[in-house]
Backbone and ligand atoms as CSV (ligand in chain L), in Angstrom:
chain,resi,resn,atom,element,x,y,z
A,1,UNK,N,N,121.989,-1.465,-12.353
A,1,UNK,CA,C,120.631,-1.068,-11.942
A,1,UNK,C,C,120.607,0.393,-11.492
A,2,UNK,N,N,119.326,0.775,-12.092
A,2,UNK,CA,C,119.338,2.143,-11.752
A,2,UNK,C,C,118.587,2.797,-10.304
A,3,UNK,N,N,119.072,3.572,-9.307
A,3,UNK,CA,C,118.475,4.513,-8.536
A,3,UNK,C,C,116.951,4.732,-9.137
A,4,UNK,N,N,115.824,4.157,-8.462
A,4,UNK,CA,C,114.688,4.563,-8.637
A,4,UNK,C,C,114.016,4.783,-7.562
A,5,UNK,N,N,112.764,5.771,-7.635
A,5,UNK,CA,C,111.601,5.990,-6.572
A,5,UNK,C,C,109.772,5.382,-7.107
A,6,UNK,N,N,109.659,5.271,-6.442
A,6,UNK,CA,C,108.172,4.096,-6.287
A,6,UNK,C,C,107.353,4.930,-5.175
A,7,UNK,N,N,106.196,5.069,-5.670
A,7,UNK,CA,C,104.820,5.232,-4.294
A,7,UNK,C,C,104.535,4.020,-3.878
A,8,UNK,N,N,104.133,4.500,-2.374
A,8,UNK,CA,C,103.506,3.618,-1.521
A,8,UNK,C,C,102.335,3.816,-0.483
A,9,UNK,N,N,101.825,3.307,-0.653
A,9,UNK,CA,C,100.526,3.763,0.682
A,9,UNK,C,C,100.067,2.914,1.687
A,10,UNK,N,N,100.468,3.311,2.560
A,10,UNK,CA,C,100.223,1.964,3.856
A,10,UNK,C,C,98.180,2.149,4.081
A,11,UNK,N,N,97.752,1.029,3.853
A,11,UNK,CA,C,96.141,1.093,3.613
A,11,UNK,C,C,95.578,1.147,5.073
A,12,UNK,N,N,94.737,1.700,5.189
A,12,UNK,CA,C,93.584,1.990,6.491
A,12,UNK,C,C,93.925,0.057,7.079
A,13,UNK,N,N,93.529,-0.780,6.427
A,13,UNK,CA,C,93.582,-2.095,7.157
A,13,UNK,C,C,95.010,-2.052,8.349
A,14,UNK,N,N,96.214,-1.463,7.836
A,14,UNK,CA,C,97.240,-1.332,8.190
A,14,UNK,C,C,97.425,-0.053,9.676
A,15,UNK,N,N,96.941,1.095,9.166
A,15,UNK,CA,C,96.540,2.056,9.996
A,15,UNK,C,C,95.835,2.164,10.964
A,16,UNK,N,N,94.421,1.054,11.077
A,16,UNK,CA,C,93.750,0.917,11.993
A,16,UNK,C,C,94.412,-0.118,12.840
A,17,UNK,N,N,95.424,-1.025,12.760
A,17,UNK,CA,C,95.597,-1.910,13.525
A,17,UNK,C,C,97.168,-1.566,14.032
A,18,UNK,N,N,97.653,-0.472,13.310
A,18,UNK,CA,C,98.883,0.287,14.647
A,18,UNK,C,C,100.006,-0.227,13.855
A,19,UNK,N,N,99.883,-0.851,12.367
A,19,UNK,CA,C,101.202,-1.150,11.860
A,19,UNK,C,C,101.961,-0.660,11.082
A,20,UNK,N,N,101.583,1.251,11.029
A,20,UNK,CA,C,102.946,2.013,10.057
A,20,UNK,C,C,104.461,1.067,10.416
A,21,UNK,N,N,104.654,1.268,11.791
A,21,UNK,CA,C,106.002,1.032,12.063
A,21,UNK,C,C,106.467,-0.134,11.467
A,22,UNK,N,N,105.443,-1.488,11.569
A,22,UNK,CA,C,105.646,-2.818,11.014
A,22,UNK,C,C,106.047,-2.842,9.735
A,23,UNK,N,N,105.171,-2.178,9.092
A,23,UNK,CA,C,105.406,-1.879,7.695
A,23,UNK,C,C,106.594,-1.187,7.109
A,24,UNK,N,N,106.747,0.169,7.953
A,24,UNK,CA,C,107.929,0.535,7.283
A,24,UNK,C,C,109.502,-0.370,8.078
A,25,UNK,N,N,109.345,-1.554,9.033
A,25,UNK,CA,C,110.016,-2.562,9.169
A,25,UNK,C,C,110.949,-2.853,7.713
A,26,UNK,N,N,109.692,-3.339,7.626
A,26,UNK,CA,C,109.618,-4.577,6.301
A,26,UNK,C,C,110.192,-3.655,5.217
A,27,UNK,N,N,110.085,-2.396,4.600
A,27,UNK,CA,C,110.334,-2.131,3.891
A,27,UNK,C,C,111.446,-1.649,3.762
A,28,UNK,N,N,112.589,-0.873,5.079
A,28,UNK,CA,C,113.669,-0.808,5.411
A,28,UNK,C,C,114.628,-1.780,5.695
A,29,UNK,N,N,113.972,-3.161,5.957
A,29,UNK,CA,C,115.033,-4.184,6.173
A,29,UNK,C,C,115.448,-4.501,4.812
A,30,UNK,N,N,114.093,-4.607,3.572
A,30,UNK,CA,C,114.294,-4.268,2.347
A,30,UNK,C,C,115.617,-3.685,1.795
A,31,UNK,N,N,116.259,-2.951,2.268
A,31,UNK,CA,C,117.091,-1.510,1.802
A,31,UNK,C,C,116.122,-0.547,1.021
A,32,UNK,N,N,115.011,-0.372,1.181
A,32,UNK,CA,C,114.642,0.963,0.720
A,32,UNK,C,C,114.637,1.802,1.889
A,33,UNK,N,N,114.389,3.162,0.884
A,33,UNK,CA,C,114.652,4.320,1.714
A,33,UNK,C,C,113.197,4.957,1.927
A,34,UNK,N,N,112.721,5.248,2.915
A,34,UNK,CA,C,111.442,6.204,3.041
A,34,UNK,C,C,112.139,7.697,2.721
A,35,UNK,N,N,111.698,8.488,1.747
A,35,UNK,CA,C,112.290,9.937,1.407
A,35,UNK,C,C,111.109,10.092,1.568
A,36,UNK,N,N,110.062,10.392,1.573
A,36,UNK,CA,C,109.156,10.912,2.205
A,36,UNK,C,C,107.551,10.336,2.879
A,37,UNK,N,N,106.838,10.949,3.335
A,37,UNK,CA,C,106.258,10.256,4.087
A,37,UNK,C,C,105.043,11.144,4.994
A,38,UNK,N,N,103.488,10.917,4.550
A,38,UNK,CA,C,102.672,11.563,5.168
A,38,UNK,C,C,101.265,10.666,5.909
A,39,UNK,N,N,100.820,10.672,6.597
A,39,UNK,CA,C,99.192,10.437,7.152
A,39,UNK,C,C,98.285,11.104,6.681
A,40,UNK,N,N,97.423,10.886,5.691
A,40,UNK,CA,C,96.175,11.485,5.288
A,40,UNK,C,C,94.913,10.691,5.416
A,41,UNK,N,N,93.872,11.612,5.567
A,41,UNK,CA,C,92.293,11.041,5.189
A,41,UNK,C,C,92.048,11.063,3.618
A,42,UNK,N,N,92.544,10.215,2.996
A,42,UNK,CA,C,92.053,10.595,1.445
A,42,UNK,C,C,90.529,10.937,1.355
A,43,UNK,N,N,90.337,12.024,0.386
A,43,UNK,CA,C,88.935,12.080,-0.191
A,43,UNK,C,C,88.578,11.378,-1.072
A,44,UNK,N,N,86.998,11.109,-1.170
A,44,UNK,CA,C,86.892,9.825,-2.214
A,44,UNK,C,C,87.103,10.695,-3.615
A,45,UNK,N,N,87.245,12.343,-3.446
A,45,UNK,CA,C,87.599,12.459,-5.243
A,45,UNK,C,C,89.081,11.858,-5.367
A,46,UNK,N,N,89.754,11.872,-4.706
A,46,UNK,CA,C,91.092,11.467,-4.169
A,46,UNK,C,C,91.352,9.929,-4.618
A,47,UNK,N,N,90.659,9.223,-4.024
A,47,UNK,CA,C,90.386,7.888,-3.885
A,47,UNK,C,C,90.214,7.182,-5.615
A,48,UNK,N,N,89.024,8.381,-5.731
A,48,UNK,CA,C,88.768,7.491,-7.200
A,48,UNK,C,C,89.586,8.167,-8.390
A,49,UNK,N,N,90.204,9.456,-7.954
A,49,UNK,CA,C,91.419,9.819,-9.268
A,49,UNK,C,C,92.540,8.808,-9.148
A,50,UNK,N,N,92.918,8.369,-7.739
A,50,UNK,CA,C,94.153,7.501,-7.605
A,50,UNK,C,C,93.646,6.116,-8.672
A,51,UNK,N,N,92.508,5.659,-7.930
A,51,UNK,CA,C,92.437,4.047,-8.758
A,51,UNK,C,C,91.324,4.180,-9.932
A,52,UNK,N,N,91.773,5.354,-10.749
A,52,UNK,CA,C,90.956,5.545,-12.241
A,52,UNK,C,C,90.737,4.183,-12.935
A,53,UNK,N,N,92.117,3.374,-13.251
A,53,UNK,CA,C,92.131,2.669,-13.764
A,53,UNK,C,C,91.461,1.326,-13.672
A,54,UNK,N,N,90.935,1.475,-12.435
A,54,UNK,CA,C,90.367,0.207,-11.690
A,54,UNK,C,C,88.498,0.572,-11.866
A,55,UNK,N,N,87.970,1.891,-12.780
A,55,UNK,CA,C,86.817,2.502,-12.264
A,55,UNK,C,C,85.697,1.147,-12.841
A,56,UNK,N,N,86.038,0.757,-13.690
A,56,UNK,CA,C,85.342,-0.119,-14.585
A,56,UNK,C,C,85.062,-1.560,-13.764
A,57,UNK,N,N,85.845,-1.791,-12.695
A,57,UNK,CA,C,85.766,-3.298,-12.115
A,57,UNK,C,C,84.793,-3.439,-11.039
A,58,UNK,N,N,84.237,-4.444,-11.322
A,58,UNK,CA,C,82.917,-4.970,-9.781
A,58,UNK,C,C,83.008,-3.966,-8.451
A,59,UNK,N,N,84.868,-4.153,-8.135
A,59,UNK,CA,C,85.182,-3.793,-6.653
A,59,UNK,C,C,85.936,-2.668,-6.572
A,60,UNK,N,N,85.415,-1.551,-7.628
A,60,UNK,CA,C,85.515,-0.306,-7.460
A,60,UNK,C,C,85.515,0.729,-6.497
A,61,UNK,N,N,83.889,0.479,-6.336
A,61,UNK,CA,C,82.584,0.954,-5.158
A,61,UNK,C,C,83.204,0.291,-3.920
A,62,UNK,N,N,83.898,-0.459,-4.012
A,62,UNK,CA,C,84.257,-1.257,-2.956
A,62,UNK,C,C,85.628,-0.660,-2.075
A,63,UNK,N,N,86.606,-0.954,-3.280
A,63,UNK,CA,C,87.989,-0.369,-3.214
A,63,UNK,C,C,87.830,1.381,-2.732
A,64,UNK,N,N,87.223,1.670,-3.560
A,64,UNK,CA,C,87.457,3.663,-2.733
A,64,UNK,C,C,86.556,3.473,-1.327
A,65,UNK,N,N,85.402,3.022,-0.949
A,65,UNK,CA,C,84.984,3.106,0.339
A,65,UNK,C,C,85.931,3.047,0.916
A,66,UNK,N,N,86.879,1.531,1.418
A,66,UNK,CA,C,87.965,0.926,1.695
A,66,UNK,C,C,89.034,2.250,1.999
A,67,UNK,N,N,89.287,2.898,1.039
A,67,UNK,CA,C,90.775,3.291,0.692
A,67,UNK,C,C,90.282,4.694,1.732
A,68,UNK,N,N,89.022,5.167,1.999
A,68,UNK,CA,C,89.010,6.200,2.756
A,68,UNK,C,C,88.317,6.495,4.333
A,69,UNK,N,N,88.070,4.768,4.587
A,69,UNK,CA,C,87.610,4.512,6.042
A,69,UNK,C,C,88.325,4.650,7.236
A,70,UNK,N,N,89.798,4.951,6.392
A,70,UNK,CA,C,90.323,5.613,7.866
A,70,UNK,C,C,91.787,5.949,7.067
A,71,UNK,N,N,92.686,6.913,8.096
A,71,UNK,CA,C,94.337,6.965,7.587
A,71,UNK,C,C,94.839,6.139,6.719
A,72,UNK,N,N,95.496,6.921,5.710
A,72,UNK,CA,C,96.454,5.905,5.411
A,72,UNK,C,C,97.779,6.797,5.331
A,73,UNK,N,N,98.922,5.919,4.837
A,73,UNK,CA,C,100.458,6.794,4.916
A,73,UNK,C,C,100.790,6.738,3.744
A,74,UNK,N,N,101.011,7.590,2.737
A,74,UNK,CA,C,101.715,7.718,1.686
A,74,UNK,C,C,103.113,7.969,1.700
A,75,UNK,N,N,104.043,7.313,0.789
A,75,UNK,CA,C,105.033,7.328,0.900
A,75,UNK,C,C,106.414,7.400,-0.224
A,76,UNK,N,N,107.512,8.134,-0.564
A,76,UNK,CA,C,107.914,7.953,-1.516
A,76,UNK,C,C,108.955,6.880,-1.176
A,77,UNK,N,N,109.504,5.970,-1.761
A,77,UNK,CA,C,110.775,4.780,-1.431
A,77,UNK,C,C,111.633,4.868,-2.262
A,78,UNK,N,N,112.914,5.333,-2.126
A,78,UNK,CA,C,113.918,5.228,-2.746
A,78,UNK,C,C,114.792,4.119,-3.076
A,79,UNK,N,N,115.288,3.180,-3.980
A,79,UNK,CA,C,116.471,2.519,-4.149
A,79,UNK,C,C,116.863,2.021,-5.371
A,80,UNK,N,N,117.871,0.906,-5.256
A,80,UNK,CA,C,118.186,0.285,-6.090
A,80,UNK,C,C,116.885,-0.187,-6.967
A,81,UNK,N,N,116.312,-0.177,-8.418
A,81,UNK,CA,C,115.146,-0.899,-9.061
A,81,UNK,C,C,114.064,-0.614,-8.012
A,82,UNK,N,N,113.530,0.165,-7.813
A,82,UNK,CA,C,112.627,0.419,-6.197
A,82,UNK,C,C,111.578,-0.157,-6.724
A,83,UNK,N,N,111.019,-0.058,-7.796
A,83,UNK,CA,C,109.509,-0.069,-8.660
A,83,UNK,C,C,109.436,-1.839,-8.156
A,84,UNK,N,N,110.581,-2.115,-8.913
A,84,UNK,CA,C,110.097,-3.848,-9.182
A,84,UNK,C,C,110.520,-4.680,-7.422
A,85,UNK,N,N,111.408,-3.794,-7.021
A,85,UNK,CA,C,111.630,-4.446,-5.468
A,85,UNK,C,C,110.750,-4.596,-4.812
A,86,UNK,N,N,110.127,-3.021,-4.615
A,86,UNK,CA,C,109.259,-2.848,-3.383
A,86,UNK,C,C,107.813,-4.245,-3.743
A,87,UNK,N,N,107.774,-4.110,-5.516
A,87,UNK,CA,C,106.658,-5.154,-5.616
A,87,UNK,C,C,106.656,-6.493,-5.059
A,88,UNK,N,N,108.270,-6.674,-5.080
A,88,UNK,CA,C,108.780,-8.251,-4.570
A,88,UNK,C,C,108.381,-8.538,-3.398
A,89,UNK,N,N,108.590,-7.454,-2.482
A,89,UNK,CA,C,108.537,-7.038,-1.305
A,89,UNK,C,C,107.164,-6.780,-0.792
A,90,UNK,N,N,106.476,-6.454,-1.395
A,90,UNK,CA,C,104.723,-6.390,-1.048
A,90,UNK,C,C,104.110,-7.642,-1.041
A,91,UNK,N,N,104.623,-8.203,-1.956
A,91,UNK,CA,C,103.725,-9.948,-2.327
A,91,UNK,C,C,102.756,-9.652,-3.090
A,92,UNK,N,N,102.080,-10.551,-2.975
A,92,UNK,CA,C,100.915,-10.973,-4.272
A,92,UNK,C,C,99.497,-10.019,-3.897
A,93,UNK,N,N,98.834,-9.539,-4.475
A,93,UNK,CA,C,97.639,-8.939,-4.424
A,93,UNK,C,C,97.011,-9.665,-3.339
A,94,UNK,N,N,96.699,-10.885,-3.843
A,94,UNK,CA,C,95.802,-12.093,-2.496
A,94,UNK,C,C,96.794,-12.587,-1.461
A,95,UNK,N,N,96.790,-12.109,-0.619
A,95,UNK,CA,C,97.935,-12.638,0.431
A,95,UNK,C,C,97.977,-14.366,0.504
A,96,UNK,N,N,97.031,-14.660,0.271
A,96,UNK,CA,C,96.606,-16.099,0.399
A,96,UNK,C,C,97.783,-16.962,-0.880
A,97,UNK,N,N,97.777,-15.506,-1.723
A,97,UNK,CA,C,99.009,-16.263,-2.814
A,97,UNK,C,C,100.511,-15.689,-2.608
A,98,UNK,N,N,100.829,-14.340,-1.200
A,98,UNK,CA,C,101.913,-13.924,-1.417
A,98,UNK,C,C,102.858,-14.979,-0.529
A,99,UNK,N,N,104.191,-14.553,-0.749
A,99,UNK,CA,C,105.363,-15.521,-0.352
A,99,UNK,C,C,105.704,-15.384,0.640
A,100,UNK,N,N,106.329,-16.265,1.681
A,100,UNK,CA,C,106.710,-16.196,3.131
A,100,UNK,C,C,107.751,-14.731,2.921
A,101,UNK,N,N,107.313,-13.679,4.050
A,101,UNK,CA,C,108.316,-12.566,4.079
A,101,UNK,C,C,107.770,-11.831,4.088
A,102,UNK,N,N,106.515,-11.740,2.801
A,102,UNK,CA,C,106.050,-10.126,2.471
A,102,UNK,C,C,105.401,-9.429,3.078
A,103,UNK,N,N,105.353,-7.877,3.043
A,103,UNK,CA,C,104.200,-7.219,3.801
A,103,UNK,C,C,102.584,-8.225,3.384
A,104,UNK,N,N,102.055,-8.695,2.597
A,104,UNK,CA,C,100.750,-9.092,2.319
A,104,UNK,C,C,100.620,-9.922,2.927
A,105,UNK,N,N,102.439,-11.058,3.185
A,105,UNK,CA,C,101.740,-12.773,3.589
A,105,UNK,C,C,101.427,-12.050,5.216
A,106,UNK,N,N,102.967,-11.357,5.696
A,106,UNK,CA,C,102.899,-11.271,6.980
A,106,UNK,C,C,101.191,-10.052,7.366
A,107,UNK,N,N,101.108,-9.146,6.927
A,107,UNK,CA,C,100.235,-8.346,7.557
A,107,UNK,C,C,98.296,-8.079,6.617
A,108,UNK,N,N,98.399,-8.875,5.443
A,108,UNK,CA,C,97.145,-8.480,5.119
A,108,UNK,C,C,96.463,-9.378,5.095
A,109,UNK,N,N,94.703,-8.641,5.266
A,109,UNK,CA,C,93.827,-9.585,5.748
A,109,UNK,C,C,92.796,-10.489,4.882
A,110,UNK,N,N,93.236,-9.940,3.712
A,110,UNK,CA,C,91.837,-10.115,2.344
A,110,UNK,C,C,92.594,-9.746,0.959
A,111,UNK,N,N,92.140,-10.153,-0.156
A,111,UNK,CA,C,92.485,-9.453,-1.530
A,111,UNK,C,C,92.154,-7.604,-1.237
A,112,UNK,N,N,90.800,-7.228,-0.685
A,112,UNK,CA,C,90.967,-5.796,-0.925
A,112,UNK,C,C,91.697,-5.613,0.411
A,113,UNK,N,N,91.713,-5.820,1.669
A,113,UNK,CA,C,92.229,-4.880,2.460
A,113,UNK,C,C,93.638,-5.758,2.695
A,114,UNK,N,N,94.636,-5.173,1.538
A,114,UNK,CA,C,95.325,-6.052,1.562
A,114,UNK,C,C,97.075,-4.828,2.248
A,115,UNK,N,N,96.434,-3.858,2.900
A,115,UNK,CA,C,97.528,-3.565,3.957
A,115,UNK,C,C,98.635,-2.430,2.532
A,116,UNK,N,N,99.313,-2.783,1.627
A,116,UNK,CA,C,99.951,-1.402,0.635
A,116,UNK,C,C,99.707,-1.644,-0.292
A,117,UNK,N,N,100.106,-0.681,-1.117
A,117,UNK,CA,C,99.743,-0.417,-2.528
A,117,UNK,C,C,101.449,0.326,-3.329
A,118,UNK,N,N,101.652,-0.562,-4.483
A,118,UNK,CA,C,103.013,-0.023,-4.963
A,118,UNK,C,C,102.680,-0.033,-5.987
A,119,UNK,N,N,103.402,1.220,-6.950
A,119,UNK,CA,C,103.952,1.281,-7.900
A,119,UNK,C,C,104.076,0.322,-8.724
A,120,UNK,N,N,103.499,0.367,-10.411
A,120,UNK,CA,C,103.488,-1.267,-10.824
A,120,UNK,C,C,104.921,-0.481,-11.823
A,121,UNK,N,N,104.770,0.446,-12.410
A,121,UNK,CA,C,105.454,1.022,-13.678
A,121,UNK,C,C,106.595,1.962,-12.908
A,122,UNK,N,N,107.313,2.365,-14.272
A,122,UNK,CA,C,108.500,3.701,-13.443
A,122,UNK,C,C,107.560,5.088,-13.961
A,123,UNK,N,N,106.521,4.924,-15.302
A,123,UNK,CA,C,105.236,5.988,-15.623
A,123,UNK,C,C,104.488,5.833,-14.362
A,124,UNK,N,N,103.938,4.710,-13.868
A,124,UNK,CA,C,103.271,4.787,-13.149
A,124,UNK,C,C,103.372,5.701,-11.347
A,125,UNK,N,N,104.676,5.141,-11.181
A,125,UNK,CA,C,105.661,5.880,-9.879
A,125,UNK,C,C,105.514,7.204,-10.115
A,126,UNK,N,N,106.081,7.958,-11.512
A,126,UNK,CA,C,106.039,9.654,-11.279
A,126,UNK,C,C,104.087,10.368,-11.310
A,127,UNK,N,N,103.673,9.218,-11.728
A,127,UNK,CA,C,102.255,10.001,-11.851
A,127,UNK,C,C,101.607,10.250,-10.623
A,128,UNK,N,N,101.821,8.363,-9.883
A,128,UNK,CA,C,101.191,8.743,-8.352
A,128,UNK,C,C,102.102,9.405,-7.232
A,129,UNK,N,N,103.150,9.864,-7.456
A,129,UNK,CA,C,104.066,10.176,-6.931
A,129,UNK,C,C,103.285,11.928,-6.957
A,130,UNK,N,N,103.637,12.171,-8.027
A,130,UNK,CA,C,103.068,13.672,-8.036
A,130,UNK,C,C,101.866,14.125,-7.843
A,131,UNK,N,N,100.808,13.112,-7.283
A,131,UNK,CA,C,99.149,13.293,-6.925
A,131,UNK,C,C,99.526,13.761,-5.431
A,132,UNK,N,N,100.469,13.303,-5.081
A,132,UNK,CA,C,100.977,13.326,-3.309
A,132,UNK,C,C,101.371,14.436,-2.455
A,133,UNK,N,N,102.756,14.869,-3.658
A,133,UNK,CA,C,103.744,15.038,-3.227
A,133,UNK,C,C,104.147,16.328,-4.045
A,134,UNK,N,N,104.871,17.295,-3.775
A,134,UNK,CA,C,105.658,18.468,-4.251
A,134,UNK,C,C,107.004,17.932,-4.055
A,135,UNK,N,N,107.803,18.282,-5.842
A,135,UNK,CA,C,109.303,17.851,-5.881
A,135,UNK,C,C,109.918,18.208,-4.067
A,136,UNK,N,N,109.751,19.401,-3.640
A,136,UNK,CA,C,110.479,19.550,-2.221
A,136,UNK,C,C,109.721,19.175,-0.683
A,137,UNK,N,N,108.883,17.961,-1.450
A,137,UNK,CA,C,108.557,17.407,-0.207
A,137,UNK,C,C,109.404,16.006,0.006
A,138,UNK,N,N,110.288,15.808,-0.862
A,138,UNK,CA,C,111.262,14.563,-1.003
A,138,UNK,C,C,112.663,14.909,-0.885
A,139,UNK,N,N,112.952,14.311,0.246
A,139,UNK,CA,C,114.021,14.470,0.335
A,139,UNK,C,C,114.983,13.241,0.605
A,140,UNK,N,N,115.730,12.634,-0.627
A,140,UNK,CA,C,116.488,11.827,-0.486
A,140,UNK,C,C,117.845,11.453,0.056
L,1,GDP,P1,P,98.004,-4.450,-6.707
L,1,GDP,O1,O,98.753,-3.697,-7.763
L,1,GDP,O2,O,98.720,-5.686,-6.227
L,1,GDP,O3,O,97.581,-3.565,-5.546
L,1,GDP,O4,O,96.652,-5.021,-7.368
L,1,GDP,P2,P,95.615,-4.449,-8.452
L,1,GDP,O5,O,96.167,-3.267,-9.177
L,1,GDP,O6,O,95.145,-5.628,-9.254
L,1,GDP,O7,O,94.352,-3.990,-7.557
L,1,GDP,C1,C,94.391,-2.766,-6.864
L,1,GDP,C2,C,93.758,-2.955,-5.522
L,1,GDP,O8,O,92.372,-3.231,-5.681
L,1,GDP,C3,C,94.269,-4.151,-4.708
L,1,GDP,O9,O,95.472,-3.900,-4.016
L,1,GDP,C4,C,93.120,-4.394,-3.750
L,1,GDP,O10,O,93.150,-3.501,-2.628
L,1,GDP,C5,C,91.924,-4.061,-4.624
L,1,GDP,N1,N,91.350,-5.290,-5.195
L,1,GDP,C6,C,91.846,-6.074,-6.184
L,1,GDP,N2,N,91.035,-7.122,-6.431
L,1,GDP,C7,C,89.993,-6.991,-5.560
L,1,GDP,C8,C,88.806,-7.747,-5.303
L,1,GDP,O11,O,88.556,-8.782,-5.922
L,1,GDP,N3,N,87.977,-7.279,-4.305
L,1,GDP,C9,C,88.247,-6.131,-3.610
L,1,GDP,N4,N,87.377,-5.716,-2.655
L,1,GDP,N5,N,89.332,-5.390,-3.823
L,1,GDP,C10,C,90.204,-5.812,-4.776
């Protein structure tokens, strides 16, 4: 298995209720690595370049309000297969379907405010990776 990096964004649901630390818990007991790591107010041009792909669905309008009602933490994660771990490790979109352990079962509240957001692809990782981040803002 190869050394990979994955984005992550700890969501406003997460931010408003004081659980960076919880979160990056969970994701370090994991064995991933936080290599980098910021607090922003996304802008909704921000918001809706990140979830382009989502522009077409009901809970669009929904999802970018959401994604910019308060902080969130972006993050790069380093490890072993990081892409497909960290997903293991997030749980299911609907917490209601994720597995005892995950950031979703343990900390999210709803399908949308469902606490992070990972990396589905290793295309997908360098694209949102570089919306974030400058190569020398990572330091592994
Ligand atoms: P993910 O890769 O597990 O985050 O899931 P998706 O790519 O399918 O969806 C992206 C994000 O859109 C999810 O994490 C949710 O925050 C949001 N989302 C997905 N489905 C719904 C929905 O039915 N309602 C709302 N409000 N948000 C949703």
């Amino acid at each position: 298995m190869a050394t990979e990096r994955t984005f992550s964004i700890i969501k406003p649901d997460a931010t408003k209720r004081n659980l960076t630390g919880a979160v990056n818990a969970v994701i370090e007991e994991a064995g991933l690595r936080i290599v980098a790591q910021k607090r922003i107010l996304m802008t909704r041009a921000q918001a809706e370049t990140f979830y382009a792909v989502h522009s077409e669905r009901p809970f669009f309008g929904e999802l970018v309000d959401f994604m910019i009602s308060a902080p969130v933490v972006v993050q790069v994660l380093e490890g072993e297969n990081a892409i497909a771990k960290y997903r293991e490790v997030m749980g299911a979109t609907n917490p209601a379907n994720a597995a005892e352990g995950t950031i979703r079962k343990k900390f999210a509240l709803s399908v949308g405010e469902n606490t992070v957001h990972g990396s589905d692809s290793a295309e997908n990782a360098q694209i949102e990776i570089a919306q974030f981040f400058a190569g020398n803002d990572i330091v592994g």
